[in-house]
N, C-alpha and C positions, 0 to 999 in steps of 0.2 A: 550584209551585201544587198539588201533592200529588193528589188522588183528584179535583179539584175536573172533572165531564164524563167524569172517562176511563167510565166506565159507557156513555156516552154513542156512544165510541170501541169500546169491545171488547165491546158487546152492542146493538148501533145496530135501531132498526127501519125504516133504509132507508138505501141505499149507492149512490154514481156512480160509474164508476170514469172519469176522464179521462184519456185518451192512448193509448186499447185501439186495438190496429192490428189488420189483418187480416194485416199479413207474418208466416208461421211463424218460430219462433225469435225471435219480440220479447217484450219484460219485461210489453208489453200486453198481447198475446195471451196470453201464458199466463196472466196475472192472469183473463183475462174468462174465461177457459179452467177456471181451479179456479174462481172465484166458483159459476160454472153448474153444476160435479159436485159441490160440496157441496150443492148446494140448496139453497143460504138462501134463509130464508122470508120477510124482508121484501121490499119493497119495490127495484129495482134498473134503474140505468140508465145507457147509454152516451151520454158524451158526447166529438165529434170533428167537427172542423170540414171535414173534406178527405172522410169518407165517412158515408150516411145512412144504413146498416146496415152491421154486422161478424159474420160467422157466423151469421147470420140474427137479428143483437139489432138494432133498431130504433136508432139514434143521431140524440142532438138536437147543433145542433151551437153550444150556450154552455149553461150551468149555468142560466138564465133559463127557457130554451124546455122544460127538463124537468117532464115534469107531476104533480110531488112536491118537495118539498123535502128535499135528501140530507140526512137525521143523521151521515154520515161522509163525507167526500170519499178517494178513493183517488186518489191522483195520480201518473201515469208521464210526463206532459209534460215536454217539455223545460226547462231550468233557468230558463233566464231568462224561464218565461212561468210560474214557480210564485207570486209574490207576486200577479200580478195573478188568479191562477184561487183562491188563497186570498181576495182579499177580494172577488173574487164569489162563492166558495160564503160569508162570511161576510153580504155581504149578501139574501142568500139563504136565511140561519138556520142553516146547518150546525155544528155542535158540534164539529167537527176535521176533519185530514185526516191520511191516513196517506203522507207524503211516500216513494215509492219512487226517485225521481229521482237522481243523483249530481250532482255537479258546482255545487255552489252556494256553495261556497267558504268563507268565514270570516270571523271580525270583521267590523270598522268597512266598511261601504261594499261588503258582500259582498252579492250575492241574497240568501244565506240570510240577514243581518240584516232585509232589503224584506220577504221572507218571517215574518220573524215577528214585525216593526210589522204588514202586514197581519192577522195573527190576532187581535192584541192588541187590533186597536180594535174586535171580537168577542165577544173569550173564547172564542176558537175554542183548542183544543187541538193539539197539532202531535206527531206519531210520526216519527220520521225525521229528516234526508234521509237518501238514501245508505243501504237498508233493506233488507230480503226482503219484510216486510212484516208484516201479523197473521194469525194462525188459531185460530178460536173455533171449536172442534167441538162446545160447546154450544147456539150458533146455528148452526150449519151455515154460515161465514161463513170459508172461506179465502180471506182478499186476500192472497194473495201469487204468487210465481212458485216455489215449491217443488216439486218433483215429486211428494211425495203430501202428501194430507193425516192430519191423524194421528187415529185413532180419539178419543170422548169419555173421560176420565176425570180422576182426581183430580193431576197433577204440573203445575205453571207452569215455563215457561221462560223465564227474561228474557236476552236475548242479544246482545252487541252486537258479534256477529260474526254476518251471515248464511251463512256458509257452514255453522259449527256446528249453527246452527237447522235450518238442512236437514238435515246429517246426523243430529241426535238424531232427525227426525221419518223419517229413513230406517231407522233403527236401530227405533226404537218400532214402525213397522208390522208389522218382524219378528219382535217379541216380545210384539206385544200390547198393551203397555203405552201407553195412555188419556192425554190431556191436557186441564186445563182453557182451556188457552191457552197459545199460544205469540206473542212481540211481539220481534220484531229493532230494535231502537231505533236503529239507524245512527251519527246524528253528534246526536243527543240535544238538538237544536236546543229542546224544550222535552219532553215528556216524558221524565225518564231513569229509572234503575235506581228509585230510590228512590221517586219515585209510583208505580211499577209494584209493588213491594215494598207499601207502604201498602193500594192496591189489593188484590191480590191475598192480602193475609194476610185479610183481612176476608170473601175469598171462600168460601163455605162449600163451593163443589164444589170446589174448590183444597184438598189435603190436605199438600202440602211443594212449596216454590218450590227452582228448580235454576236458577242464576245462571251466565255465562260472563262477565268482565269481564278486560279491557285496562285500562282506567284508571278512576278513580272522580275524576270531574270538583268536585263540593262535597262535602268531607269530609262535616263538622258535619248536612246533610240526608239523608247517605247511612246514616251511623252513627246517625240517630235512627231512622231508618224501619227499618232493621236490626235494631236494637236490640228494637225493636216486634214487629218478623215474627215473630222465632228464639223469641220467648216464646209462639206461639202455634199454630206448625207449623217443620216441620224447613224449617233454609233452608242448600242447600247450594251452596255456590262451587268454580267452576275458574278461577284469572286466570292467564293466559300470562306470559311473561318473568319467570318464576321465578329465571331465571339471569344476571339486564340487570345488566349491573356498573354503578353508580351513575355518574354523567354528571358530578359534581366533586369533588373531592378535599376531604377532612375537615379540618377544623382541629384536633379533637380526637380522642382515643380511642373515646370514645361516639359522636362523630361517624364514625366510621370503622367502626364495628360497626353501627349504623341504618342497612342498607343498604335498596334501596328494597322489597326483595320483603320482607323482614323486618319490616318496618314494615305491610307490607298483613298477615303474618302476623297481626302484635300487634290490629290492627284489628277481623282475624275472627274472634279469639278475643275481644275485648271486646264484640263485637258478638252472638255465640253463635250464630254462622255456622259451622259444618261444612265446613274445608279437605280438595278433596280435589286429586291431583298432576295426572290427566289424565285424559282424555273414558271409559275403561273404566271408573276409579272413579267418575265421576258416572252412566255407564250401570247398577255395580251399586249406588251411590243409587236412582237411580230403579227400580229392579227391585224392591227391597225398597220402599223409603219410598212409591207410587204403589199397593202391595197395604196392606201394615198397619201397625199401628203401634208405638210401641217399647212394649216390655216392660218392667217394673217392677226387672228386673236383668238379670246379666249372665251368668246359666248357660244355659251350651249341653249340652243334650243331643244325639247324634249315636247317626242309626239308619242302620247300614249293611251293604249283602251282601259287604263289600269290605275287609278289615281297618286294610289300607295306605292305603288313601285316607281308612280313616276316622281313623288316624293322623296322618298330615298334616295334618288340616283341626283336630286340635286342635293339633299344634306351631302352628300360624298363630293358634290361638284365642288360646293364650298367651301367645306373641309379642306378638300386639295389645291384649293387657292385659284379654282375657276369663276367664270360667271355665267349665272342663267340669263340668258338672252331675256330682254325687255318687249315687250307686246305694244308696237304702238300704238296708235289709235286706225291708223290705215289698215294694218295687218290686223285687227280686231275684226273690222267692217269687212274684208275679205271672210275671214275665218266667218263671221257670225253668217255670211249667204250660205256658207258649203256645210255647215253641222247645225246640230240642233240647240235650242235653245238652252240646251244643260249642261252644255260645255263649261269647262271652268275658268274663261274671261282671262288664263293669264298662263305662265309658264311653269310648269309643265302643261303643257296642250291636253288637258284630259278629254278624249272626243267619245267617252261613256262607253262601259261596257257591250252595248250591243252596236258597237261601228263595226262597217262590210267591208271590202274591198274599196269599193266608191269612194266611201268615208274617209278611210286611211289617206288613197290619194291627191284626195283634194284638198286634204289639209296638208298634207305633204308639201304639194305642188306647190300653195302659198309661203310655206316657212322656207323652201327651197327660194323662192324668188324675192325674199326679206329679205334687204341689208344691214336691219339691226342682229343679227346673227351670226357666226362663223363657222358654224359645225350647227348639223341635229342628229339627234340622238329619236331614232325609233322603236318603241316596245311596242309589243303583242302579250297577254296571256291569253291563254287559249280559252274560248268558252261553246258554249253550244249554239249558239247562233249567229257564229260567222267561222267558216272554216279557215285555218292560222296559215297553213297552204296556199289558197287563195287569196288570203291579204297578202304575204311574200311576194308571190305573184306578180302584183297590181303595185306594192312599192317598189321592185325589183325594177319596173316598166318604166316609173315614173324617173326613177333616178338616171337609168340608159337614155332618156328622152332629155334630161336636163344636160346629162355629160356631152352627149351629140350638140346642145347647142350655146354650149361656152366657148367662148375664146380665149380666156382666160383658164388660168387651174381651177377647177368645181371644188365648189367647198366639200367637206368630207360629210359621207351618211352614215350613222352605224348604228346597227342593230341590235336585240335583244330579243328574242323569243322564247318566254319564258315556258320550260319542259318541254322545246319542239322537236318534232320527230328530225330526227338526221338527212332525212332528205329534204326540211323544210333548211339547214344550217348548209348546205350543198347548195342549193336556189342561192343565196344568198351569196355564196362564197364565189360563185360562180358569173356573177354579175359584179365579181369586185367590191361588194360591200363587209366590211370589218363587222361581226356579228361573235357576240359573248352570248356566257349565258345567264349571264345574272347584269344588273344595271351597274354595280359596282367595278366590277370588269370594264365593262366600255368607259363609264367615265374613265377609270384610271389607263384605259387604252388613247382616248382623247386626250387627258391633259401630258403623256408621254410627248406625244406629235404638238401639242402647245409648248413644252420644256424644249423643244428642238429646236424652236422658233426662237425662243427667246435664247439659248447657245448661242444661236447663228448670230443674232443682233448682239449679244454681249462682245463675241468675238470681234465684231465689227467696228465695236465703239470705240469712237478715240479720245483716249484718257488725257485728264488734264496735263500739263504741263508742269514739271517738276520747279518747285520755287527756286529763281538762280540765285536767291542768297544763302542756299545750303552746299556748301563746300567745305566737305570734311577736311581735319587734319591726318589724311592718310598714313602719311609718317609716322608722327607722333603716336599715333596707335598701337603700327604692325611695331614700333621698339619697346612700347609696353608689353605685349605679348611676349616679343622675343627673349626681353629680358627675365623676365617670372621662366619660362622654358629653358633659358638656360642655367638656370638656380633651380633644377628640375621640380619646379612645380607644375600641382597641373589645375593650382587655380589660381585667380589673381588675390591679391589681397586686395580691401575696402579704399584703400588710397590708391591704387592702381585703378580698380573699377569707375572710381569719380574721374578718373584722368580722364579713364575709356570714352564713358557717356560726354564729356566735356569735347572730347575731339571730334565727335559726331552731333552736337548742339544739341544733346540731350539734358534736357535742366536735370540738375539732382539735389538732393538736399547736400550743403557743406560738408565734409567729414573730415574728422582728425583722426589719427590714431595715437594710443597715448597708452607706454607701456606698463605703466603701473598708476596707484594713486593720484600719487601729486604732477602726475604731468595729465591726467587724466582733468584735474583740479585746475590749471591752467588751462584748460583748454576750456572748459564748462564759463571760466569768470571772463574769457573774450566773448565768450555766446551772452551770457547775462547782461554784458554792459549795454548789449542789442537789443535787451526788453524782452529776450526767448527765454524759455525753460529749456532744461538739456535733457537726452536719450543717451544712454550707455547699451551698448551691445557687446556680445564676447566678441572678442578679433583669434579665432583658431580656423587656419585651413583646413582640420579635420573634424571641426563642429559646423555641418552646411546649414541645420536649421536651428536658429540660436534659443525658438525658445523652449525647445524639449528640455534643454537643461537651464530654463529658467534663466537663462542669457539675455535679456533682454527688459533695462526698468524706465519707466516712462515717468516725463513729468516731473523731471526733478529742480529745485529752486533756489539750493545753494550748496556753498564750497561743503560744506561737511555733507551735506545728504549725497554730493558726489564721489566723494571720500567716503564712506561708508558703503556706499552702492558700489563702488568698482572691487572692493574689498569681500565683497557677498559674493558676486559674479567669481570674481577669479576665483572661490574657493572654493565656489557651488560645483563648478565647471570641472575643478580639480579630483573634487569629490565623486562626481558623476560622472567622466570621462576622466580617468589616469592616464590614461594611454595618448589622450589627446596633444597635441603641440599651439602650446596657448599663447598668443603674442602680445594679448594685453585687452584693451576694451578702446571701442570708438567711442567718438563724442561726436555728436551730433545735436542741431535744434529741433527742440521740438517743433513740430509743423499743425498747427492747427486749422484744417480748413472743412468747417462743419458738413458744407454741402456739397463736399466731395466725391464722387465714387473712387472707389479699391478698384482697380484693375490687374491683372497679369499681361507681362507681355514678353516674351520669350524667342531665344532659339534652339532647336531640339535637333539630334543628330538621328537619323533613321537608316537604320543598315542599309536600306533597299533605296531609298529616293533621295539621299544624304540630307541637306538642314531643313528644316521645317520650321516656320512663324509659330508662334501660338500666343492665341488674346482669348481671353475671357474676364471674368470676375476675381477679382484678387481677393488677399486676405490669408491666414489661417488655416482656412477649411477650404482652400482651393477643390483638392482632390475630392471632397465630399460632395462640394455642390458640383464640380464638375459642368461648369458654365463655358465651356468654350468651341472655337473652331480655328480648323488649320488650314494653311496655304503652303502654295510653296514659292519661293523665291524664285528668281526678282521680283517686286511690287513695285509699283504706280501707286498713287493715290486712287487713282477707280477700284483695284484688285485691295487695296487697304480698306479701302470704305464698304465692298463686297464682304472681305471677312469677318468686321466688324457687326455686320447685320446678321450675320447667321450665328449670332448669338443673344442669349436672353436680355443679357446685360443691354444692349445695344437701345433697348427701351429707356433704359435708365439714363440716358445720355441727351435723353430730350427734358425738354424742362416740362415738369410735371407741379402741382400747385405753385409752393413760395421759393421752388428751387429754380432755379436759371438753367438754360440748356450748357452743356460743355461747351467750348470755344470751337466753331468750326473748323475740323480735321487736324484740331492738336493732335489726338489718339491715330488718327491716322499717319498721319506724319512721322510719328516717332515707329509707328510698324516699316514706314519706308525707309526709316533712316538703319535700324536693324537688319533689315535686309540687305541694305547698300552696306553694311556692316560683316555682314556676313559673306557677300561677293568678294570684298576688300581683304579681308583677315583669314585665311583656309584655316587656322590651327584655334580659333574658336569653337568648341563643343559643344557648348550647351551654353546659354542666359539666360537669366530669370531678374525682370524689373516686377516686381513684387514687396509693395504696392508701387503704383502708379495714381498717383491722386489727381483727379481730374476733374476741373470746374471750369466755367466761366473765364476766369482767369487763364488759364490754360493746363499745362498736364508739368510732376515731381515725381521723379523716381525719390521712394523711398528708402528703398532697401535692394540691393542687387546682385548678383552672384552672376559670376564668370568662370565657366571649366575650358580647361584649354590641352592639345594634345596636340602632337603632330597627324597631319591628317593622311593619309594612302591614297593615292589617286584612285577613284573608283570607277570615274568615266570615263571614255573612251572620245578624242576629240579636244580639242584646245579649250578653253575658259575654265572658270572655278570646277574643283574634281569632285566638290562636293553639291554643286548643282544639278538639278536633273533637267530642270527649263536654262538652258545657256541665257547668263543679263548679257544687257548692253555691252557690245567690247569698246569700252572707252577708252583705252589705248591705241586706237586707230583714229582719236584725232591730233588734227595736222593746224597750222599755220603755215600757207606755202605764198610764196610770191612765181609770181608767173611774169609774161613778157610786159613791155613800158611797169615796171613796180606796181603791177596791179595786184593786189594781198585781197587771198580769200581763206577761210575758216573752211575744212573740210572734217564730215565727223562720220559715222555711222548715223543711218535712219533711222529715226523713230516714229510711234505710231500720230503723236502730235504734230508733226511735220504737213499734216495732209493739207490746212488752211492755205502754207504755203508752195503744195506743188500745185495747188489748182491756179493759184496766182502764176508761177512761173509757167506756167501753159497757158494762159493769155497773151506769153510774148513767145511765141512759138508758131512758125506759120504753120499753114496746113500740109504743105511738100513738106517740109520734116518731119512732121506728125506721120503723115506718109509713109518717107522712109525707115522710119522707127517702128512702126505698128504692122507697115504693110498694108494698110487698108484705109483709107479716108475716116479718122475720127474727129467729131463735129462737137461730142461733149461727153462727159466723164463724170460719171456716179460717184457718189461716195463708195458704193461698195466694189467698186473698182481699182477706186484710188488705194482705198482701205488694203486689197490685196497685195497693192505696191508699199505700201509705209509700214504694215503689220509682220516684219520678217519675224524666222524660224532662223535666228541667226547660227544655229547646227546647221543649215541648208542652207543658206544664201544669206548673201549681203548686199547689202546698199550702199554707197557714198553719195552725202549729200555736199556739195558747195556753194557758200553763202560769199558774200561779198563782204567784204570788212566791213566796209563804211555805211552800205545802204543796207546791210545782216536782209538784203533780196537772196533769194535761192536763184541760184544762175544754172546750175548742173547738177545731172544725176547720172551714177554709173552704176551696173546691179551684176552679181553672177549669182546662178544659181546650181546649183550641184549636181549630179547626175545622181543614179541612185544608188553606185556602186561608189561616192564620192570620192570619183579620181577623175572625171572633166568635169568642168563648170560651163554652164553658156551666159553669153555676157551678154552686155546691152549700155546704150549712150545714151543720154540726151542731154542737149544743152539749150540755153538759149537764145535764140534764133539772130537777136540784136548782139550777142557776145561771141559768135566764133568768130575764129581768125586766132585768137588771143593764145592761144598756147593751153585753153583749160581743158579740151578732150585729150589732149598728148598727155596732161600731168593724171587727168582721173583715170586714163590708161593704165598708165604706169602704177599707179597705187593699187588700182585692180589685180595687177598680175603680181604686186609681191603681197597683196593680202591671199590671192590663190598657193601663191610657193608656201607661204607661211601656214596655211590650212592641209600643204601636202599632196594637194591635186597634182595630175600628171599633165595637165592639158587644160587649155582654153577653148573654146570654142563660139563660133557666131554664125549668123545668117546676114547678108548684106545684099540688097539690092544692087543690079550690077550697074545700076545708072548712081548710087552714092558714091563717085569717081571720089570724092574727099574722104570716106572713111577708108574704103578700100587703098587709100595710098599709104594710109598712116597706120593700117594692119599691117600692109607690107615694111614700112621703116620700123616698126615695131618688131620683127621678124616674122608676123605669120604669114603661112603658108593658106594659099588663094586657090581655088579651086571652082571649076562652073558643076550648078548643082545639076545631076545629073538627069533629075526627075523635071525641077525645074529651072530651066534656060533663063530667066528673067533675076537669078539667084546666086551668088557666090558663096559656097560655105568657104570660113576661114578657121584656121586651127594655127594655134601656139603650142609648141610642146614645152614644158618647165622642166 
């Protein structure tokens, strides 16, 4: 149900808490215990049936007798009396409850299922069970049983571990550090991670959300809402069981490398989620990312009394793929008026052990007003002739002084004061500067707010264009699978698999299959008359790796060594697997291409986020080396060439001495084409191209395996069930003719479109622009455009229409979803030289059965009451027109489906 109340929930103007006891050490008492010392300002009251006052609060004793209506219910009652106190506070008007209670169990015929029919026939909202609870330091409104509460400011915490939630708010008291909200979400019965995420990206005192997850229950809404946040503030994760060996055993290679934390890996980089290992790296997230914000790159400048410390804190800069800011010759000749001769000429700034106050800020001042810099980085260690207090002080000064006269965002300051007294780490925090205690720390607090920066710009980029001479044979494929499926197998066989790769222009090596010797023999003297050697392999769909049982002879040069060789296999095969069902042996050429690399490239099925890519280093000993990284579908060539570099191998792909580099984005190409394979075919399980030989030449599957099964729909919403990022809906394009046989191309957007909406808004006058925007726009960013071409096609759509002949972009029509996805608000634009034509009536019309098709209940718009032409063809369309009531200059318009 996404944002739909939680407002309602985590900024209420009045609250009950049910089940507050008076015995010390209950989850009540201390709840009614923080509600009272934050002093929220609404409206509050006890309700309990067994006493008529608790600690001098007045108690009614049922949700009826109370003389208000709760906007939130907090509940600590016992389990099996939660559904019935939920649908009194629902009959009672309450917007949610914050379920703290454990014990209500699971599935079909559990309390907590009683529990959340009763919300439902509400729209009551539901936090919890099984919870810490919430704490809004905005409202002054701690429901929970934490021992403190944590000061206001800008970090979310979404958490579905209450113990964590304590401790970060244990941690933050003692460094200061502000929150907008913290929400323990327990067993996620209806509120989880992801409307919390929607939520709070949209909050404006929320400046970066800090995630703690176990498990991510609905992929597909987790990764949209994600996907959404990381574009608009830092959103940084910690998930436990980093180390869980996967719970069943792989069929394939790829399947054996997608293990489970690897796969959450691939998630939170598709998602532009900031991984970090454990609760210190998120504490020096929130140290930094709760003060500023990231910087426009990635040079560290470092000012330090400490040479050695300021040495380390760049070997760590380095390490983590920063850079130490450069010294020019200008900022030298500053620096050399303000210290002394025995500074160290270069970065890290060593301004020698016995620097004062003075010292610190003059040198400050200058690395502050360098533009070869993006951040600095300030240590102290403490010594006897300058007190560490009073340099805080004087840097503290200096930094207020510089922020006061930016107009722009200030670059980031951050601290280090090595062994300072805590009221020197308070000065500090206090004045808004991000301050660790070790130099290791802040660097890795710095290049966090660097990773954010470059999220935001990766999200942003608009990926190449997909080659249009790649056009699968769709068909051909899904009758390969269906056929093996209904001859219930659940893999292909090796003549099936080359068909596969062939209908998605995957080169592969030739394969015969040949079921005994002598056809085995024929097949080998067609390869010889070609000048090749042959490769015999076993042909058994119950032998997946052929050479455990010696399945597999290389290099062979005539009819008898083929005869001989298919004769060994079958028997060896026989020998070593009985049980197995043996169909014969392939024939294949041998492939000899010295300067090739091995690669793997795969698709892996993941209970939790369904298929997952996989590339790395092929071979053998796949699993040993353990060379690779995952993504998740759909890929682009940008997100193909991303996965390929976070891996070792990926070096190897450049030309290094007398070897030639790989063919540009062969390796990439066939990870896109896999993908679009995997959109295409839902009952594909698992593949493995293993090897993949890649040169110069370009890229051969050698060897391939294909598992196939019927798939379960696992997600929730229209497109592939087994993706968790919704591709491309390519079924929404059209060829339409419109008035005089004017024929245009209408498809879905994509993010390479942006070259051409900037072109179609040069034939767009400013009065349109106008009435479309509502505000006079004069010119348009990329990273503006970007928000329009870059859909969450789970949340909104685009139609783009080109014009046949001049493939000019003439129109655009967009809805986007509400959060409860049952309205959508829509939007026009066409242009300016082409209305009249009949093409806003037809992208109309395509809009409202792509919304009936999506299941929405209603359209909706904003229309200026002087665009007399759209508002006439809302109403022939049948929506219903309405003067906005707030604002006269406005019409909302509404369709109901």
């Amino acid at each position: 149900m996404s944002t739909y109340r939680l407002k309602n929930l985590l900024s209420p103007d009045s609250v009950a808490l049910v089940g507050a006891s008076p015995r010390h050490g209950s989850v009540g008492r201390a709840i009614l215990s923080n509600i009272r010392k934050a002093q929220f300002k609404g409206e509050f009251g006890l309700v309990n049936l067994r006493y008529h006052e608790i600690d001098g609060v007045a108690a009614a004793d049922s949700l009826a007798k109370l003389s208000f209506a709760p906007e939130l219910v907090v509940l600590t009652a016992p389990a099996h009396t939660i559904a019935g106190l939920i649908d009194e506070a629902g009959r009672r008007g309450a917007a949610g409850a914050v379920i703290v209670s454990a014990g209500l169990g699971h599935g079909p015929g559990s309390l907590a299922e009683a529990a959340e029919r009763a919300a439902q026939k509400y729209g009551m909202r539901l936090i919890g069970p099984n919870c810490l609870g919430i704490m809004m330091p905005g409202v002054s409104l701690n429901a929970s049983f934490s021992a403190h509460m944590p000061a206001a400011g800008h970090l979310a915490l979404i958490s579905q571990s209450g113990a964590i939630a304590a401790g970060m708010v244990d941690w933050a008291a003692q460094r200061a550090v502000g929150f907008s909200g913290i929400v323990s979400i327990g067993d996620q019965l209806d509120v989880d991670i992801a409307d919390l995420l929607d939520y709070f990206a949209l909050d404006e005192k929320t400046h970066a959300i800090l995630l703690y997850i176990e498990a991510i229950k609905d992929a597909r809404k987790f990764m949209s809402a994600a996907r959404a946040a990381a574009r608009i503030k830092p959103v940084v994760v910690v998930k436990s069981g980093r180390m869980a060996q996967g719970a069943r055993a792989a069929a394939t290679h790829t399947g054996a490398l997608a293990g489970a934390d690897a796969v959450y890996d691939a998630a939170f980089q598709r998602a532009g989620i900031l991984r970090v290992s454990d609760l210190r790296e998120l504490f020096d997230c929130a140290e930094t990312l709760g003060r500023v914000k990231s910087p426009p790159g990635k040079r560290l400048a470092i000012l330090t009394n400490g040479g050695g410390i300021g040495v380390l804190a760049v070997d760590r800069l380095v390490e983590l793929g920063g850079i130490p800011a450069a010294l020019s010759s200008a900022i030298r000749e500053k620096l050399d008026a303000v210290l002394p001769p025995t500074w160290s000429k270069s970065n890290p700034v060593d301004i020698v052990g016995d620097a004062d106050p003075a010292r610190y800020a003059a040198a400050l001042e200058a690395l502050l007003a360098d533009p070869e810099n993006d951040a600095v980085l300030v240590m102290n260690v403490q010594t006897a002739i300058a007190r560490a207090d009073e340099i805080a002080v004087a840097v503290t000064g200096v930094v207020q002084k510089y922020r006061a006269g930016q107009r722009m965002a200030p670059k980031p300051v951050l601290a280090v004061w090595v062994g300072a007294e805590p009221s020197i780490g308070d000065l500090l925090s206090a004045a808004g500067i991000p301050n660790h205690p070790t130099g290791d720390d802040a660097v890795r607090g710095f290049m966090h707010l660097v990773h954010h920066r470059e999220v935001v710009e990766a999200l942003a980029q608009v990926p190449p264009a997909m080659p249009s001479e790649f056009a699968p044979d769709i068909n051909a494929a899904r009758q390969i699978v269906a056929a093996a499926l209904a001859d219930g197998r659940s893999w292909l066989d090796p003549i099936e698999v080359k068909r596969l790769l062939d209908a998605y222009d995957i080169a592969a090596v030739p394969t015969f299959a040949a079921a005994d010797a002598e056809e085995a023999v024929t097949h080998a003297n067609a390869i010889f008359a070609q000048g090749a050697t042959v490769v015999l392999k076993i042909m058994s769909r119950d032998i997946v790796h052929k050479s455990d049982v010696g399945g597999v002879v290389l290099n062979l040069t005539s009819a008898d060594a083929v005869r001989k060789a298919t004769s060994e296999i079958l028997a060896r095969a026989r020998s070593l697997r009985p049980e197995a069902r043996i169909s014969g042996v392939m024939v294949q050429a041998m492939v000899v291409r010295a300067k090739a690399r091995e690669l793997i490239l795969g698709l892996a099925d993941d209970p939790t986020f369904g298929t997952v890519v996989v590339f790395g280093r092929g071979g053998t000993a796949v699993e040993i080396i353990n060379d690779k990284a995952l993504a998740l579908p759909p890929l682009d060539l940008q997100l193909a060439r991303s996965l390929i570099e976070r891996t070792r191998v990926s070096r190897l792909l450049r030309a290094y001495r007398d070897v030639p580099a790989v063919k540009q984005d062969a390796v990439a190409m066939v990870l896109v084409k896999l993908a679009q394979m995997a959109a295409d075919i839902l009952d594909i399980r698992g593949l493995d191209i293993n090897p993949l030989l890649a040169d110069e030449a370009g890229v051969l599957a050698v060897d391939a395996r294909v598992v196939i099964g019927r798939v379960e729909r696992k997600f929730r919403g229209s497109g592939p069930a087994n993706f968790a990022v919704r591709p491309y809906p390519s079924q929404w394009q059209r060829h339409i003719e419109v008035k005089d046989g004017w024929r245009v191309f209408v498809r879905p957007i994509r993010p390479e479109d942006e070259p051409a909406i900037h072109e179609m808004l040069k034939h767009v006058t400013m009065q349109d622009l106008r009435l479309r925007f509502f505000a006079p726009m004069k010119e348009f960013s990329h990273e503006f455009i970007a928000r329009l071409t870059q859909l969450d096609y789970a949340r909104a759509m685009a139609f783009v229409a080109f014009d046949e002949e001049t493939n000019e972009l003439v129109g655009v029509v967009r809805i986007h979803s509400d959060s409860i996805y049952e309205s959508g608000e829509y939007a026009i634009l066409l242009r300016s030289d082409l209305k009249g034509r009949g093409l806003g009536w037809t992208l109309m019309q395509m809009i409202i059965e792509y919304a009936k098709s999506e299941g929405l209940k209603a359209i909706s718009g904003d229309v200026l009451t002087e665009n007399t032409v759209m508002l006439a063809m809302c109403r022939s369309l049948g929506f219903e027109v309405k003067s906005d009531p707030r604002e006269h200059d406005i019409c909302n318009v509404r369709l109901r489906l």
